[in-house]
C-alpha positions as CSV (number, residue, x, y, z in Angstrom):
1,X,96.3,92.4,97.2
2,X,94.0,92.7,94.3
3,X,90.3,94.3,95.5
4,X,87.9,93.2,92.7
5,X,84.5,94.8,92.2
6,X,82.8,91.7,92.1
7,X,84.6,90.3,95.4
8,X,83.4,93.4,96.9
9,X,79.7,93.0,95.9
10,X,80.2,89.6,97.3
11,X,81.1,90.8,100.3
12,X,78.1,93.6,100.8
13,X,78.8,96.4,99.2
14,X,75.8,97.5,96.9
15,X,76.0,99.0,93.5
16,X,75.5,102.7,94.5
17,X,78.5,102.2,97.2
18,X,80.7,100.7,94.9
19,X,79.7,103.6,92.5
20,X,80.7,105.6,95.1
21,X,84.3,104.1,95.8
22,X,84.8,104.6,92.1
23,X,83.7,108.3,92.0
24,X,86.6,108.4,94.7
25,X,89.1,107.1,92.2
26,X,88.1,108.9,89.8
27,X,88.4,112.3,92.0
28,X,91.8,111.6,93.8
29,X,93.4,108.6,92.5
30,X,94.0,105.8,93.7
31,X,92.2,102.5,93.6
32,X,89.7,100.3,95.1
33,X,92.6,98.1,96.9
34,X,94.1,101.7,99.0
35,X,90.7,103.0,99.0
36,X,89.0,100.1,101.0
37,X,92.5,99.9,103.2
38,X,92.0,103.5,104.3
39,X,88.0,103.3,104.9
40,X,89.1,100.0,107.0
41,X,91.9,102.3,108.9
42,X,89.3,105.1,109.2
43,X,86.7,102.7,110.6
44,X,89.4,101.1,113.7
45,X,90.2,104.2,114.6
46,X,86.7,105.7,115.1
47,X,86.2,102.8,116.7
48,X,89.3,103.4,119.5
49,X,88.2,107.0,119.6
50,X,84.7,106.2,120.5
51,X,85.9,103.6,123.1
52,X,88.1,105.5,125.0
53,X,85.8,108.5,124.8
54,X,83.0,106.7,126.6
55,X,85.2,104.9,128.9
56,X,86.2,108.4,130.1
57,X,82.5,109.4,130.6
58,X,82.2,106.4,132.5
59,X,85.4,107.2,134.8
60,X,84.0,110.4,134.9
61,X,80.2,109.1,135.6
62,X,81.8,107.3,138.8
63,X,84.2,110.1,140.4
64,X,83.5,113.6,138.8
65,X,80.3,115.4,140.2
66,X,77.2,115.7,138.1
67,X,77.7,118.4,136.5
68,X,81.1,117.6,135.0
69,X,79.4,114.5,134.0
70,X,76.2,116.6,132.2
71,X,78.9,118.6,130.4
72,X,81.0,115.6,129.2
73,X,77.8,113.5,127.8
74,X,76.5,117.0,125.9
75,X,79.8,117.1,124.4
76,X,80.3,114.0,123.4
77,X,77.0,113.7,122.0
78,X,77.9,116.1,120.0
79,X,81.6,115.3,119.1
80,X,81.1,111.6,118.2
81,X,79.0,112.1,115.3
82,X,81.4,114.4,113.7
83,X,84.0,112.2,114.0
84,X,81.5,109.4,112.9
85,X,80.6,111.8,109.4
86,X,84.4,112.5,109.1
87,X,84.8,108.3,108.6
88,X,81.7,107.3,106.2
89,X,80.7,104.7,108.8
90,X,78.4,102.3,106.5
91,X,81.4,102.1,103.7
92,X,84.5,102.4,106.6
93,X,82.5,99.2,108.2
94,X,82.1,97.5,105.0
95,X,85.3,98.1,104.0
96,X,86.5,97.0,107.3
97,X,84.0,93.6,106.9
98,X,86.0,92.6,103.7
99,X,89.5,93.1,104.9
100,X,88.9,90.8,108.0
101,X,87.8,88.0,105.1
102,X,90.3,85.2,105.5
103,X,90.4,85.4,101.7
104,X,90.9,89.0,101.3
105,X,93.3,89.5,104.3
106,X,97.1,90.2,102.9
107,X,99.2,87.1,103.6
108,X,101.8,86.8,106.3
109,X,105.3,87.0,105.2
């Protein structure tokens, strides 16, 4: 699939993230096609990691004593945004937004 700067401004991205993206290339390689695939990956699993984190702390609201529970909030609300920084989450969503496109998804073989 062939990622486009203009498709990509279509889609949301503003200049200075785009700018960005290519900074990226220009550091490490790569190009805009790989980088918005692995912002996308990056994004879905933040997302899993955040789900099954507070569904525990909602298991663990329900049968685990208060304190457990105390602890397990304080940690998470400390965790989650470290995994959040880890994963740019404006650009990992964006990027995320434009593979879902009908028109920029990869076709079926």
């Amino acid at each position: 699939m062939k990622v486009s700067e203009t498709a990509l401004l279509k889609s949301g991205f503003s200049h200075a993230e785009l700018q960005k993206l290519k900074n990226n290339m220009a550091n490490y390689g790569g190009s805009l096609d790989s980088i918005t695939h692995d912002l996308a990956n990056r994004f879905i699993a933040s997302k899993w990691i955040t789900i099954v984190a507070l569904s525990i702390l909602v298991i663990t609201l329900m049968l685990a004593s208060i304190n457990t529970s105390i602890t397990l909030a304080a940690t998470l609300a400390i965790v989650l945004p470290f995994i959040w920084y880890i994963a740019p989450a404006k650009l990992a969503y964006k990027s995320w937004r434009y593979r879902r496109l009908p028109t920029n998804s990869e076709p079926s073989r």
